[in-house]
C-alpha positions, 0 to 999 in steps of 0.5 A: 500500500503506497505510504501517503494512503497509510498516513491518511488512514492513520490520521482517519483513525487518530481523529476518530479516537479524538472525536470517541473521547471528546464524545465521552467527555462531554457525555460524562463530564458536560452536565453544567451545559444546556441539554441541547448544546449538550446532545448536539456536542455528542452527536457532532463529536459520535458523527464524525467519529464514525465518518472517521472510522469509516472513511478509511475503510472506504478508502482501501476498499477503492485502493484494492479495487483500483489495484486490482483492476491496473493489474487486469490491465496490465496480464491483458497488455502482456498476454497482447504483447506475447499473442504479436511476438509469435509468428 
């Protein structure tokens, strides 16, 4: 897997943890807020945890897909080269 879409994933996974504990934290220790501020801060924080976590999933099922088909691509072009090389 090319090294730029490693970081991506591991920043995805960084931020969903962040956005998961930042979720909990306002869930046990917001109790001086509004209520409404409160479940809007859980649900924006759970929301794009799950974006974050899923994102990346995402992202290396098209990689493989991608790879996959350039590899198609590529047993194709040669099995035309070997079929114009034979006389």
């Amino acid at each position: 897997m090319d090294d730029k879409l490693k970081k991506r994933i591991y920043i995805f996974m960084f931020a969903g943890a962040l956005n998961l504990l930042l979720g909990f934290w306002v869930l046990t220790m917001g109790g001086d807020l509004n209520p409404k501020t409160r479940w809007i801060m859980i649900i924006f924080f759970f929301g794009f945890a799950a974006v974050d976590f899923w994102f990346p999933i995402a992202l290396k099922k098209k990689y493989e897909q991608e790879k996959a088909e350039w590899d198609r691509q590529q047993r194709e072009r040669a099995a035309q080269a070997a079929a114009e090389d034979k006389p």
